[in-house]
C-alpha positions in Angstrom: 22.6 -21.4 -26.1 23.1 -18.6 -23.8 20.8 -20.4 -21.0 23.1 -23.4 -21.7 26.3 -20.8 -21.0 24.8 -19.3 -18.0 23.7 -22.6 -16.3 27.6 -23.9 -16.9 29.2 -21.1 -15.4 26.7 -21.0 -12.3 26.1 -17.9 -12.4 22.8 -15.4 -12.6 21.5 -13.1 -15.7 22.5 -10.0 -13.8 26.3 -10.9 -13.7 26.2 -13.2 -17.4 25.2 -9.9 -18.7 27.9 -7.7 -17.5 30.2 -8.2 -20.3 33.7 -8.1 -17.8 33.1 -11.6 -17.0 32.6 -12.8 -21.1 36.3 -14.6 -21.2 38.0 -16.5 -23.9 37.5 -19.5 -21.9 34.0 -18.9 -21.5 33.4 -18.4 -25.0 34.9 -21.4 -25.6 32.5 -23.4 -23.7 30.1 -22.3 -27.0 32.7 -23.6 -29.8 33.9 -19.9 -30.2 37.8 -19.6 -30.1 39.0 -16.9 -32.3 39.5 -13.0 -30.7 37.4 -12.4 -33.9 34.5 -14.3 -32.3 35.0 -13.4 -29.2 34.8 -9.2 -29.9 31.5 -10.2 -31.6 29.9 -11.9 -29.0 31.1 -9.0 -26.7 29.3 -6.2 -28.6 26.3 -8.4 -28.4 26.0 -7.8 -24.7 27.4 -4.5 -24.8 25.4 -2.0 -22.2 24.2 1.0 -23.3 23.5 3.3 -20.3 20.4 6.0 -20.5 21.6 9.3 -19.0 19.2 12.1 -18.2 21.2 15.4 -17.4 19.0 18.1 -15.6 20.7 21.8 -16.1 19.1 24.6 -13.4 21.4 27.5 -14.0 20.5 30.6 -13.2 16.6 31.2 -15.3 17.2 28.4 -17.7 15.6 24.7 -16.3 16.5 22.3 -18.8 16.1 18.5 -19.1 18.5 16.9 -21.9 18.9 12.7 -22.8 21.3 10.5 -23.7 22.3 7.2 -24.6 25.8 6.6 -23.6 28.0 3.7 -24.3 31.4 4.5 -22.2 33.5 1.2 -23.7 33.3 2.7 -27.0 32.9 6.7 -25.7 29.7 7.7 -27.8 27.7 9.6 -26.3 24.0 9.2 -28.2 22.0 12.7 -28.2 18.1 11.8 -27.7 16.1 14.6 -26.6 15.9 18.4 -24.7 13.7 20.3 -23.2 14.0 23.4 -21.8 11.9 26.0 -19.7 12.6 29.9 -19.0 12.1 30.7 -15.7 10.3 34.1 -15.1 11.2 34.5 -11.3 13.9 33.4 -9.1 14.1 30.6 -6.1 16.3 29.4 -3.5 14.7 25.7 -3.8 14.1 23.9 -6.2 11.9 25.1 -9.4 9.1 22.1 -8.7 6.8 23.3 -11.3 8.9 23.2 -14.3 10.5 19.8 -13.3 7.2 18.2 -13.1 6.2 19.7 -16.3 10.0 18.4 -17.9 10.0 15.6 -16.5 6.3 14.1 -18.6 8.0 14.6 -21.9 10.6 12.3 -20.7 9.0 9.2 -18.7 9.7 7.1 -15.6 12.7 8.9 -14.4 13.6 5.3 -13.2 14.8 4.7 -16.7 17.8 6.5 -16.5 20.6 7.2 -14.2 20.2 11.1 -13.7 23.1 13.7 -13.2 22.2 17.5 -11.6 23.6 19.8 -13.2 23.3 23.3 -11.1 24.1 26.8 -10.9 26.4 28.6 -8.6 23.6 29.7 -6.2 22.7 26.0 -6.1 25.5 24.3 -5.4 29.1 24.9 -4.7 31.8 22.1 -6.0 35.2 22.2 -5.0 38.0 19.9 -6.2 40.8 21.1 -3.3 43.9 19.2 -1.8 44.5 18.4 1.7 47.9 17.8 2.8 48.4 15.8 6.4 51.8 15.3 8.0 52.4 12.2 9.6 54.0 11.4 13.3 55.8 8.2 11.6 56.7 8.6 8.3 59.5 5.2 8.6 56.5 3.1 9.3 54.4 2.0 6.1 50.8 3.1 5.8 48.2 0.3 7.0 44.4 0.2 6.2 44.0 2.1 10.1 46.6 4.9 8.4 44.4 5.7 5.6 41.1 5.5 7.0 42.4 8.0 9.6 44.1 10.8 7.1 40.7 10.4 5.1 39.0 11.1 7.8 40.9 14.3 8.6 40.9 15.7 5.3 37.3 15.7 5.0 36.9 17.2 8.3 39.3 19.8 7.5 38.4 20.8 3.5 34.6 21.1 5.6 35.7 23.3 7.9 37.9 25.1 5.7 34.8 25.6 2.3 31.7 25.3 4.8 31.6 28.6 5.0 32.7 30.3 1.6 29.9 27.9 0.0 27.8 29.8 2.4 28.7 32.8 1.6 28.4 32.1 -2.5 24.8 30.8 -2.0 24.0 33.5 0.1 22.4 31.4 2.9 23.4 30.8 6.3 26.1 28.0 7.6 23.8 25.8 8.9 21.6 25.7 6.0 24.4 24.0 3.6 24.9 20.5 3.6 27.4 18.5 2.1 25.9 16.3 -1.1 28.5 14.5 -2.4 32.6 13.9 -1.7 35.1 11.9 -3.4 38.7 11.2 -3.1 40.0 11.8 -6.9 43.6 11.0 -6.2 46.4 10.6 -3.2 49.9 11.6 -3.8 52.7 10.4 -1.3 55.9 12.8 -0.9 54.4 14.5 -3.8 54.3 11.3 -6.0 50.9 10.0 -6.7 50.0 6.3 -6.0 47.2 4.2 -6.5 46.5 2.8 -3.8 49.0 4.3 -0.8 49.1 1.5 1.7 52.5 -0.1 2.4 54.3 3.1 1.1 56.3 4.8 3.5 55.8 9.0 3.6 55.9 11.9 5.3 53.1 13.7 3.7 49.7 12.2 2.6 48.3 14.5 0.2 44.4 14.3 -1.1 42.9 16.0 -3.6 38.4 15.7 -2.8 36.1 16.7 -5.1 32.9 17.6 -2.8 29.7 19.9 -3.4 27.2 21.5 -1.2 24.0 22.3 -1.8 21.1 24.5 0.1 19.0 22.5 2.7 15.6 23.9 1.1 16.8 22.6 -2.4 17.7 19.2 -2.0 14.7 19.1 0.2 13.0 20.3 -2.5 14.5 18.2 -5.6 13.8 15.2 -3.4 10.5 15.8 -3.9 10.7 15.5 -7.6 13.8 12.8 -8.6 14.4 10.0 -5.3 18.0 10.1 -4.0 18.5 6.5 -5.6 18.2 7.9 -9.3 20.7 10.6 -8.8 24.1 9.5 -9.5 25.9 12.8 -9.4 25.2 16.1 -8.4 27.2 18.9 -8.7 27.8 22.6 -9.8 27.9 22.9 -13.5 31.0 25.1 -14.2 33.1 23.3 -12.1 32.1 20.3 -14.1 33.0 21.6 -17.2 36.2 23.2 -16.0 37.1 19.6 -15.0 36.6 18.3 -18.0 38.8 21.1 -19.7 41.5 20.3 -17.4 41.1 16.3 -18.2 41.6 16.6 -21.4 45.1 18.5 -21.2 44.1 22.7 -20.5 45.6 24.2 -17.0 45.6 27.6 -14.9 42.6 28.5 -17.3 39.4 30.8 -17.1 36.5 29.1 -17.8 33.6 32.0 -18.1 29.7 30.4 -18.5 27.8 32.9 -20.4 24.0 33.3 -19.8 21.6 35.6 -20.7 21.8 37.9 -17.5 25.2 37.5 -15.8 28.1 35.0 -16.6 30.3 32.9 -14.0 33.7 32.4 -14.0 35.8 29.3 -13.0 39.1 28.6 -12.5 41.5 25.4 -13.0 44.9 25.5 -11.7 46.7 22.1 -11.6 45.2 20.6 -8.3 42.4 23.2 -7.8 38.8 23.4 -9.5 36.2 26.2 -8.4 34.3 29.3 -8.7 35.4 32.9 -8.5 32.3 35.2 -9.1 29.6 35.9 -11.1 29.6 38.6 -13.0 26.4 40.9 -14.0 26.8 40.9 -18.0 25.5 38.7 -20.2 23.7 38.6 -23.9 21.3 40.8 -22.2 24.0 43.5 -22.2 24.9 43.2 -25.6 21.0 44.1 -26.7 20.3 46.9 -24.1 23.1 48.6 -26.1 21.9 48.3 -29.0 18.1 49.3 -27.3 19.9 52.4 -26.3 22.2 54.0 -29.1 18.9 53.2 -31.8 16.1 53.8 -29.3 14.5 50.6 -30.7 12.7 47.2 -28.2 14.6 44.4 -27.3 13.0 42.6 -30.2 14.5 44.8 -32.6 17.8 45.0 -30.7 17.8 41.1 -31.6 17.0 42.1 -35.8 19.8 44.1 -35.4 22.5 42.1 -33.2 21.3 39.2 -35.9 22.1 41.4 -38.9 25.4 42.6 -38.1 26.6 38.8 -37.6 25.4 37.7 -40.9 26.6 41.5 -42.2 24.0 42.3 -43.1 24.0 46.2 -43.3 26.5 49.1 -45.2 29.6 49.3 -44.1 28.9 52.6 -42.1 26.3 51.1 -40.0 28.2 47.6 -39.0 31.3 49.4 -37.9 28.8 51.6 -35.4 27.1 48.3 -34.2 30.3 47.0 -33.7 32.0 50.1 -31.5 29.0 49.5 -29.8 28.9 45.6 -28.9 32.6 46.6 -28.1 31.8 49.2 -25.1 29.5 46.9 -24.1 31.9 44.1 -23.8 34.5 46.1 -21.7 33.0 45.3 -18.6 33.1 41.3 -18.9 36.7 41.6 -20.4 37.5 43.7 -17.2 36.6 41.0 -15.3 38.2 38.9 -17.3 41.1 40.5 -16.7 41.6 40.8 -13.1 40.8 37.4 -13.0 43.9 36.6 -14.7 46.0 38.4 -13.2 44.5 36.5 -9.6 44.8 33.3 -11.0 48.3 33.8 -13.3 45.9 31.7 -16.6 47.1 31.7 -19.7 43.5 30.6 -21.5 40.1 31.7 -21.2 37.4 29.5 -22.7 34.0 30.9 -23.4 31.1 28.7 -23.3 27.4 30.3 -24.1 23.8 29.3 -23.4 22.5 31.7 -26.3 23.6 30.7 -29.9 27.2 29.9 -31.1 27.4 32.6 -34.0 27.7 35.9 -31.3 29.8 33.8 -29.1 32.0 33.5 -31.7 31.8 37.2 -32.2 32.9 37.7 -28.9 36.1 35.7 -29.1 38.1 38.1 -31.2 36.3 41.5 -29.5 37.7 39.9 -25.7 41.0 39.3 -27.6 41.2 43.0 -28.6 40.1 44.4 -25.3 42.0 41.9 -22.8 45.2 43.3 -24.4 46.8 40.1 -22.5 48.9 37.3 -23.8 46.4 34.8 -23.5 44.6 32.6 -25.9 40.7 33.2 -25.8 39.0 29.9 -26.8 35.6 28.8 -27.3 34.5 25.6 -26.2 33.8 23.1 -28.9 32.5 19.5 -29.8 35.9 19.2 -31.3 38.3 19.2 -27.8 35.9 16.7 -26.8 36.7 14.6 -29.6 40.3 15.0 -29.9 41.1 15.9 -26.3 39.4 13.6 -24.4 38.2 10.9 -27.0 34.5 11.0 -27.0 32.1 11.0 -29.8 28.7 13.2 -29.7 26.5 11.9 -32.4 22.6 12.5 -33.4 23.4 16.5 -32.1 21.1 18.6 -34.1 22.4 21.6 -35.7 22.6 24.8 -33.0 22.9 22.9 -30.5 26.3 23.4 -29.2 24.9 24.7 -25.5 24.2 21.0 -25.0 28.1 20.8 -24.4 27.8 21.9 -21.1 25.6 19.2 -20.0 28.0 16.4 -21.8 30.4 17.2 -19.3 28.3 15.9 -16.1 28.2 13.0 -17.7 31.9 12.9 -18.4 32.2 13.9 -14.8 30.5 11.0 -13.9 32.9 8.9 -16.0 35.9 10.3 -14.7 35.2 10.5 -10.8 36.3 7.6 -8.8 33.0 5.6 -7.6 33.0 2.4 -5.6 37.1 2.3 -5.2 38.6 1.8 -1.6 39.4 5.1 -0.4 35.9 6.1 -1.5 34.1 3.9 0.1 36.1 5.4 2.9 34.9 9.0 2.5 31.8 8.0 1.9 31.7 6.5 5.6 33.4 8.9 7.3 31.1 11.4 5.4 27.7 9.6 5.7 26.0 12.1 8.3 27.5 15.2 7.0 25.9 13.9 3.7 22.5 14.9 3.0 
C-alpha cells in the first residue's frame, strides 16, 4: 500500500515520510476520505526526534536524553548522566565527555544541543535599530540583505568585547558560534517578512553566542559540527524560555553548588549580569562553622532541619543561620533589581528541590522588595508554554534546565529567509 502511494505521487521515502505533505487528496488516493482517517494515518508517520542535551556548567558535566515529538509538545525523558568535575578548564572537559558519551551510543543518533556555562559561552538576544536614507521607498530583497548585514556587524562590534571580558580571555580568542535573526519590527511594528513595507527604522532583534577558540576547538574533537544543532549559554536559554511563555523584566538566578549566575529578561533584551560567589556550598560551611562539624555532617544537619527534624530550639538556630548565610545572594539579588527595574526573580537549582524551596520564602524575607520570588517548575512549562515532560523520575527537577535548550531550539527561527541571510553574511565570523 504505501509503495503503491509513494510511486503515485512521484515522490522519494525521505519526503513521503515527512508527514507536511500527507493531504486529504493524497489519502484519498488509498480509499481514505474522512478527517477521522486521515488524523490516523498522520500519527502513523508522526516523527519522533532523539535529542541529546549536553550541560557543562561550571563543575557539573552532564549528558541528559530525550525523545521529543514537537507536533504534539511531549517531551519523552530517557536517560542522564552526570560527572563532577574536580578541577577547572578553559576548553573543553574531553575526558568526561568521552566517558558520557559510551553510556549513550553513536552520537549520530541524535540531534545534540550544548548547553554551557557563562565562562563557556556568552548568548545575547539584543536589538539593532538602523535608520534608513529612503524611508518613502519600499524595502526590496538588496534592502534587507544590507540592514542584516549591518546589524551583525554592529551587535559584533558592540558584545565582542564584553563576551571577552565575561570569559576572561582575550578578543581575539572569541568567536562567534551561532546568530539568528528572531524578529524585525518596522516603525516599531513587527512584520513577518519586511520587504515591500515602507519605514524609517528597521529594527532587529539577534540572538548570537560566542564561545572560546580552545573550546569549540576542543568540543570538535568530541561531537562533529554536523550533530550540533544549537549551542548556546544555558541561562540565557532558560531566561528565554521564561520570557516565551509570558514572564518580563525578570531575574533569573542559576544556583550551583559554588557560585550562582544571574540573568536578566527585559522585553527585547536577554543576557547575563554576573556570577555571584554563593551557592549550596555556603549554606553548609555555615552550618560547618557555628557546630564545628565536616561537610558531611553539615549535609545531616541542613537535611534535618528541612524535614524538621530537631526541637524547636535547635531549628530556629539552624534557621538564623541559613538566613545570615543567605544575605549575601539576596544582596545581590537586590542590586540587581534595582539595575534592571524586575518585578520577579525565579530561582532555579542544580542541588535538590526541597532547600530550594527553603530558600524562596528566606530571599522573600530578606529582599524586603515588592517582588514575587518564584521557583521554576515543570508546571509553567506545562501551562505557560504548552509542553508535556513525561517518564521524569522523581528528584529530578534540575533536568529543567536542560528542557529549555531544547525549547530553544524549537522556538529559534532556523532555515527562514532572513536567516539564511545572517547566516551568509556571518559565515566567516562563524566558527
Amino acid at each position: 500500500m504505501v509503495e503503491t502511494m509513494k510511486e503515485g505521487m512521484g515522490i522519494d521515502e525521505k519526503e513521503f515520510l515527512h508527514a507536511d505533505i500527507i493531504t486529504s487528496d493524497r489519502v484519498e488516493l488509498l480509499g481514505y476520505n474522512d478527517s477521522v482517517a486521515l488524523d490516523k494515518f498522520r500519527s502513523f508517520f508522526k516523527r519522533r526526534e532523539r535529542f541529546l542535551v549536553v550541560e557543562i556548567i561550571g563543575k557539573l558535566v552532564r549528558m541528559s536524553s530525550f525523545l521529543v515529538d514537537f507536533s504534539d509538545k511531549n517531551i519523552q525523558f530517557l536517560k542522564t548522566e552526570k560527572i563532577s568535575l574536580d578541577h577547572s578548564k578553559s576548553g573543553a572537559p574531553l575526558t568526561e565527555l568521552k566517558a558520557l558519551g559510551k553510556i549513550f551510543g553513536k552520537l549520530s543518533r541524535y540531534r545534540v544541543i550544548l548547553s554551557l556555562g557563562s565562562k563557556l559561552a556568552t548568548t545575547i538576544h539584543s536589538s539593532v535599530t538602523l535608520m534608513r536614507d529612503k524611508p518613502k521607498e519600499p524595502i526590496d530583497d538588496s534592502d534587507l540583505d544590507n540592514r542584516i548585514a549591518q546589524g551583525i556587524w554592529k551587535l559584533f562590534d558592540r558584545e565582542r568585547g564584553r563576551a571577552a571580558a565575561k570569559m576572561e580571555v582575550h578578543d581575539l580568542e572569541v568567536m562567534l558560534t551561532d546568530i539568528r535573526v528572531k524578529r524585525v519590527k518596522l516603525d516599531g511594528h513587527r512584520v513577518v517578512n519586511p520587504v515591500g513595507f515602507k519605514a524609517k527604522t528597521v529594527e532587529i532583534n539577534f540572538s548570537q553566542t560566542f564561545s572560546t577558540r580552545r573550546f569549540i576547538e576542543d568540543i570538535r574533537r568530541f561531537i562533529p559540527a554536523s550533530h550540533i544543532c544549537l549551542m548556546a549559554e544555558g541561562g540565557t536559554m532558560a531566561s528565554d524560555m521564561l520570557a516565551r511563555g509570558g514572564a518580563s523584566h525578570f531575574i533569573f538566578a542559576a544556583l550551583s553548588d559554588i557560585d550562582s549566575d544571574l540573568f536578566f529578561s527585559s522585553g527585547s533584551g536577554v543576557g547575563w549580569i554576573r556570577t555571584v560567589p554563593w551557592g549550596r556550598k555556603s549554606l553548609l560551611l555555615a552550618l560547618e562553622e557555628a557546630f564545628a562539624v565536616s561537610e558531611e555532617v553539615a549535609e545531616k544537619i541542613l537535611g534535618l532541619y528541612l524535614i524538621r527534624q530537631a526541637s524547636p530550639a535547635v531549628l530556629r538556630r539552624i534557621e538564623r543561620l541559613l538566613s545570615d548565610a543567605c544575605t549575601p545572594f539576596a544582596e545581590s539579588l537586590r542590586e540587581a533589581i534595582s539595575e534592571y527595574e524586575a518585578n520577579e526573580i525565579y530561582l532555579f537549582s542544580f542541588f535538590s528541590l526541597p532547600e530550594l524551596m527553603f530558600l524562596v520564602p528566606v530571599v522573600k524575607r530578606l529582599l524586603k522588595e515588592r517582588v514575587r520570588v518564584l521557583p521554576v517548575g515543570e508546571e509553567f512549562l506545562n501551562d505557560q508554554l504548552g509542553f508535556a515532560i513525561s517518564s521524569v523520575p522523581r528528584g529530578s527537577a534540575t533536568l529543567l534546565h536542560a528542557v529549555s535548550g531544547i525549547l530553544e531550539f524549537y522556538f529559534l527561527p532556523h532555515d527562514d529567509k532572513m536567516n539564511r541571510i545572517a547566516k551568509r553574511h556571518a559565515r566567516w565570523l562563524i566558527s
